[in-house]
KEDO-306960 format. One record per residue (C-alpha): x, y, z. Coordinates in steps of 0.5 Angstrom, whole numbers, padded with zeros to 4 digits, always signed. Layout:
<pts>
XYZ;...
</pts>
This chain:
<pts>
-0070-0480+0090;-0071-0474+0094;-0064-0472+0092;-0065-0473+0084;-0068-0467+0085;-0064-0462+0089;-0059-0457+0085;-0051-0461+0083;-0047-0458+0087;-0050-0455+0093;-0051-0459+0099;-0057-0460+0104;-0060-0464+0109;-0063-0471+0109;-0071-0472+0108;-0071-0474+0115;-0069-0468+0117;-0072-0464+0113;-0079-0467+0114;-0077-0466+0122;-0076-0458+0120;-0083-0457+0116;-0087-0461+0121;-0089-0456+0127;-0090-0451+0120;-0095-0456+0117;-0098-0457+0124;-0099-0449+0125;-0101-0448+0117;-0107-0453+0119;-0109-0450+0125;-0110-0443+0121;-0114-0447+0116;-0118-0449+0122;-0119-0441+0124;-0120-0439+0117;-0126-0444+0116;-0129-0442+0123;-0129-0435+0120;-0131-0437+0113;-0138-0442+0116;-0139-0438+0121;-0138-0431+0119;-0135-0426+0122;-0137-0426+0129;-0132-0430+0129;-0127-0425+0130;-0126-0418+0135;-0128-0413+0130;-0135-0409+0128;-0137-0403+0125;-0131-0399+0129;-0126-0403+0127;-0128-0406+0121;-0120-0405+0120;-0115-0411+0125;-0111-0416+0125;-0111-0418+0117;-0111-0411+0114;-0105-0410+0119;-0102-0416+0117;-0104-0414+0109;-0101-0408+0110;-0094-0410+0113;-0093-0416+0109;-0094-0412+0103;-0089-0407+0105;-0084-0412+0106;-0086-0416+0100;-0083-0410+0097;-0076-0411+0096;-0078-0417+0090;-0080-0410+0085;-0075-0406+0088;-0070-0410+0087;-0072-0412+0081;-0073-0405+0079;-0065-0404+0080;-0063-0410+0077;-0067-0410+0071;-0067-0402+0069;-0062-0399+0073;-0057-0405+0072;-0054-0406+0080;-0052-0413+0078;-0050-0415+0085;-0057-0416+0087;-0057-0422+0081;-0054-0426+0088;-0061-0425+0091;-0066-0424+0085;-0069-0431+0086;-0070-0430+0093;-0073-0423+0093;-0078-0426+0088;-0079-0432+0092;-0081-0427+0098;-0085-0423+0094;-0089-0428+0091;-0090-0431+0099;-0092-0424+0102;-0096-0422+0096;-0100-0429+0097;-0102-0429+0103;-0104-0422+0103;-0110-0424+0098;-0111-0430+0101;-0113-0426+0108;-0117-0420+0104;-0122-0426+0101;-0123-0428+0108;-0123-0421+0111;-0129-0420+0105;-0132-0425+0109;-0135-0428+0102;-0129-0430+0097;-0134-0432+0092;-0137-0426+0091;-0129-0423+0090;-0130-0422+0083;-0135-0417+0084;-0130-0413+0085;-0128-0414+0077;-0134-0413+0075;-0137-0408+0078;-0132-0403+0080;-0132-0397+0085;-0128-0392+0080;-0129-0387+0086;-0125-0392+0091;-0117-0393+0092;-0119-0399+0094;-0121-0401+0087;-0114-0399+0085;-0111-0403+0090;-0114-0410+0088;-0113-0410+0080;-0106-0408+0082;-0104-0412+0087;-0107-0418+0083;-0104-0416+0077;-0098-0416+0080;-0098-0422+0083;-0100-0425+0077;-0093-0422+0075;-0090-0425+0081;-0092-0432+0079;-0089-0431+0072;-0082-0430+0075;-0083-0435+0079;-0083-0440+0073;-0077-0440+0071;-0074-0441+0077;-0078-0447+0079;-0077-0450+0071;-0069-0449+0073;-0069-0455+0077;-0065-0461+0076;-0071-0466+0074;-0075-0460+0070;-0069-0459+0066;-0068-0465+0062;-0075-0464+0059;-0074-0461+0053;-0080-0457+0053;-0079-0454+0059;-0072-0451+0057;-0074-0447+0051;-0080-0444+0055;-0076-0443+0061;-0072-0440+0056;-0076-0436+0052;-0080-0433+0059;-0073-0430+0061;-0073-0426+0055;-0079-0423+0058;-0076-0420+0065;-0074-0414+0063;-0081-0412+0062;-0084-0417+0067;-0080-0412+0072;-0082-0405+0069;-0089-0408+0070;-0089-0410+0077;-0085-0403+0079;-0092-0399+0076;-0096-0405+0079;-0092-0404+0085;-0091-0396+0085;-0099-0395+0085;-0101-0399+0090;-0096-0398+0096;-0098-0391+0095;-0106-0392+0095;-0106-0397+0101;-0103-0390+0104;-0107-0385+0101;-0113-0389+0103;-0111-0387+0110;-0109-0380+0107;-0117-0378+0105;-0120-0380+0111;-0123-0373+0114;-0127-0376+0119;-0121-0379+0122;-0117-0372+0123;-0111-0377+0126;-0110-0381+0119;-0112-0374+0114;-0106-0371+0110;-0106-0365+0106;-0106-0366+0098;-0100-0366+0094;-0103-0365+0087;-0106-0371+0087;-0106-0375+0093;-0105-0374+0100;-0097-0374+0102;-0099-0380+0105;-0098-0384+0098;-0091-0382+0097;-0089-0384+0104;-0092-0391+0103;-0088-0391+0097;-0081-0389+0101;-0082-0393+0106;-0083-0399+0102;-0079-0399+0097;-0073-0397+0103;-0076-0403+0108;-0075-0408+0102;-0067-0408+0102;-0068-0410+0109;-0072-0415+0109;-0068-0418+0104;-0062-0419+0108;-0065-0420+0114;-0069-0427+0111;-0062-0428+0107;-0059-0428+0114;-0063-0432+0117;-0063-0437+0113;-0056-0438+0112;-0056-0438+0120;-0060-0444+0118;-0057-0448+0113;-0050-0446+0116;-0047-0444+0110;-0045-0438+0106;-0051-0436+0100;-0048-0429+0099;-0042-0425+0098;-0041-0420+0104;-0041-0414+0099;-0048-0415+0097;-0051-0415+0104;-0048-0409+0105;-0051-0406+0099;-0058-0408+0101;-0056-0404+0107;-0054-0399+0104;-0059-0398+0099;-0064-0399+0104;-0060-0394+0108;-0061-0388+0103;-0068-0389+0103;-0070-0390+0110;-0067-0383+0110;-0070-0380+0104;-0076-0383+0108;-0075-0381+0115;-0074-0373+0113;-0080-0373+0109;-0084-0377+0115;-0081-0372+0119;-0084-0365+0115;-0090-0369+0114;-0091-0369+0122;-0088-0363+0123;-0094-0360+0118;-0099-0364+0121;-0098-0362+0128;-0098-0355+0127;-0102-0354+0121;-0108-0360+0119;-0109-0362+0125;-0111-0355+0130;-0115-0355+0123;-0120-0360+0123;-0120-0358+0131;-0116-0362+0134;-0109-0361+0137;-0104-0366+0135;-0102-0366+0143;-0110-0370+0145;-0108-0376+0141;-0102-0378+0145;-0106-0377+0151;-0110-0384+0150;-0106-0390+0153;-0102-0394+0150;-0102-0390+0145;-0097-0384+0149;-0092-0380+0145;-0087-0385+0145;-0090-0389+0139;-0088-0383+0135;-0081-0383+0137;-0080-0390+0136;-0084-0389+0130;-0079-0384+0127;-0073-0384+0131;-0072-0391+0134;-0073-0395+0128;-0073-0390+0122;-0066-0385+0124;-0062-0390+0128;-0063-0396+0123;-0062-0391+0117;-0055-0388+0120;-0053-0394+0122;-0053-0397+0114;-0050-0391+0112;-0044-0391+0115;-0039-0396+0112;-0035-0399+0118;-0041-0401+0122;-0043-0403+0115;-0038-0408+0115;-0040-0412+0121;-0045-0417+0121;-0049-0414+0128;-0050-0408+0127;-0051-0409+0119;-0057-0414+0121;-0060-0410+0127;-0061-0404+0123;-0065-0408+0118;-0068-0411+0124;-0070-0404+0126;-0072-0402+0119;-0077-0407+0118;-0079-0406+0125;-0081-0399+0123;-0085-0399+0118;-0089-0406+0121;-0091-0400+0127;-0092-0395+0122;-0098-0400+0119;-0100-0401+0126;-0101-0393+0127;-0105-0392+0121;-0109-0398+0122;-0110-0400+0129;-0109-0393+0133;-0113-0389+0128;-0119-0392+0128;-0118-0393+0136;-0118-0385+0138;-0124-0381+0139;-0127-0376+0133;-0132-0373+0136;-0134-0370+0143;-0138-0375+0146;-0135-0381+0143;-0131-0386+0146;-0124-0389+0145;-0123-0396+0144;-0119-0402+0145;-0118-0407+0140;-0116-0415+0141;-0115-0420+0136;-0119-0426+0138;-0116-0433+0137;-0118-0435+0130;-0115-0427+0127;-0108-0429+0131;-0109-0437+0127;-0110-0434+0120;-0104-0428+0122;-0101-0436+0125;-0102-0439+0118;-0099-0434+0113;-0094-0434+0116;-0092-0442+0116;-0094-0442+0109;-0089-0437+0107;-0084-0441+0111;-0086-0448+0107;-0087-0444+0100;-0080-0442+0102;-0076-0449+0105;-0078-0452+0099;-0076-0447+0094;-0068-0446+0097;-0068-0455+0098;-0070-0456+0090;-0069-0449+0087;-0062-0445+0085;-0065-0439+0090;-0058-0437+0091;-0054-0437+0084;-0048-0437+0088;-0048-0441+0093;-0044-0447+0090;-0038-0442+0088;-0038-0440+0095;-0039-0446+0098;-0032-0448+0095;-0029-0443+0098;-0026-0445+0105;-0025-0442+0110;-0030-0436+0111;-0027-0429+0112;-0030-0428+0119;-0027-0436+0121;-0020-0434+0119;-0015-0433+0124;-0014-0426+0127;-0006-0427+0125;-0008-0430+0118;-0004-0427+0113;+0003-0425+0118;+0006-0431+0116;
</pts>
């Protein structure tokens, strides 16, 4: 029965199987719920923040998964407006991937509101004077158009095809993607950039605070840059993985290495724009506002080699890495590199929001450690599983990879052929 559902022509585990890979999932997802209920009952007292670090572990997560759901409007962006179509190999997978992130993240904002029934006020009675207010109606809004796009991929499925009804609305929801991806890189656009320029306009917090261009501060355009050259990564690091997993080829090696490339060209553009910004901080914002950049390195665990992990280790090495062809070409260094990428802007999120609300402001303030307490790390535990089923049932039962079938007819793999393949 199960296998009446599976896509003709590709192959996939048993049931039992398959059962036995979700099982310790469903068991983390249900242990997460549990946190979450222990928050939602009992209140807030139930995690490690307060009045100082009314930002943790959930805006941290928030913030990350965000970052990297990125890739579901940016590749979307490319394939639709700017017609790379090599990434049609991956399309599916990244809107599946967005869909998850950005799911899970509204998922732990309406805990972290501590009143998810109220949410709604934030509609009704907007605060035009906040970024905030931007950042919900867009990031709603866009996971509205994420669902949207997700409908046609699950009205593909082999049992769904054969009613009539479903195919012509898959149809004729395909006719709109074009603009369905014009209007989820605006969403999207705004949003990173006003999840940034939040921390940007902070003036009690000499450490977050940036100068203005134009209109907002420049940490809007580096929220923008690193999610946009993170994205790429991301997809081909979840790609990869679960090709590992299924033990079989889903892409062609070229669109890997397009992804990587294209991350690459942005991860640059971001590195030396990271680069100026910190360069302007350190000698011009900050002795401004009376602090010298040196004292907020002063404060364990928080030395200056956050920021050369920050910007060197994860953000020049990974970028020069997937800019050179040859390194490109092999697996390795191609797949660390991404790993790298989504591991910078994962410690970026983590500076703005954990280191910053750490450091002292004034002179007799104190710093302060902040730790996650168990029903915080359970909710994180939750998402995660959550992405993890939401995605195993999408690769069993729906075509995520348009090429797979072709590609599984295709024996043997270029990296299993003999090294003197060819000579004889």
């Amino acid at each position: 029965m199960d296998k009446q559902f599976i896509a003709r022509g590709v192959q996939r585990c048993s049931t039992p199987r398959f059962l036995l890979w979700i099982l310790p999932w469903v068991a983390m997802l249900a242990f997460g719920l549990y946190a979450a209920a222990l928050c939602l009952i009992k209140g807030l007292n139930q995690t490690n923040m307060d009045n100082r670090f009314a930002f943790g572990l959930w805006i941290y997560l928030d913030l990350t998964v965000i970052a990297l759901g990125a890739g579901a409007f940016f590749t979307g962006f490319l394939l639709y407006i700017l017609k790379v179509h090599e990434l049609r190999a991956v399309i599916n997978s990244a809107v599946v991937i967005g869909l998850v992130c950005y799911t899970g993240a509204v998922g732990v904002l309406m805990l972290d509101v501590g009143q998810p029934l109220r949410a709604w006020f934030t509609f009704w009675y907007p605060n035009v004077h906040s970024m905030l207010t931007e950042v919900t109606f867009c990031i709603t809004c866009y996971l509205t158009v994420l669902a949207i796009e997700y409908l046609p991929i699950v009205l593909k499925n082999r049992k769904l095809r054969q009613v009539p009804a479903f195919l012509v609305f898959e149809f004729e929801l395909h006719k709109l993607i074009y603009v369905l991806a014009g209007v989820g890189t605006f969403l999207s656009f705004f949003h990173q950039g006003s999840l940034g320029g939040l921390y940007g306009v902070l003036r009690g917090r000499p450490f977050a605070f940036r100068e203005g261009l134009g209109l907002w501060p420049s940490t809007f355009f580096l929220f923008i840059l690193s999610a946009a050259a993170v994205g790429p990564s991301f997809i081909l690091l979840t790609t990869w993985l679960v090709e590992k997993i299924a033990r079989k080829r889903l892409v062609r090696p070229q669109v890997m290495q397009l992804l990587g490339r294209i991350s690459g060209l942005l991860l640059a553009v971001y590195v030396l724009a990271k680069t100026i910004d910190t360069l302007v901080w350190i000698n011009r914002t900050s002795p401004a506002t009376g602090f010298l950049a040196a004292q907020y390195y002063s404060w364990r665990p928080f030395g200056t080699w956050i920021l050369f992990a920050e910007i060197v280790l994860f953000g020049l090495v990974p970028a020069l890495v997937l800019l050179a062809p040859r390194l490109r070409k092999r697996t390795g260094w191609l797949v660390s590199a991404a790993a790298l990428a989504c591991c910078g802007v994962a410690l970026n999120r983590f500076v703005m929001t954990v280191q910053t609300l750490a450091l002292p402001t004034l002179s007799f303030d104190e710093f302060l450690s902040y730790t996650p307490s168990w029903q915080e790390i359970g909710t994180f535990v939750a998402v995660v599983a959550f992405g993890v089923l939401v995605y195993s049932f999408s690769f069993r039962y729906l075509q995520l990879f348009p090429e797979e079938r072709e590609l599984q007819i295709e024996t043997p793999r270029e990296e299993e052929q003999p090294v003197l393949a060819g000579r004889y």
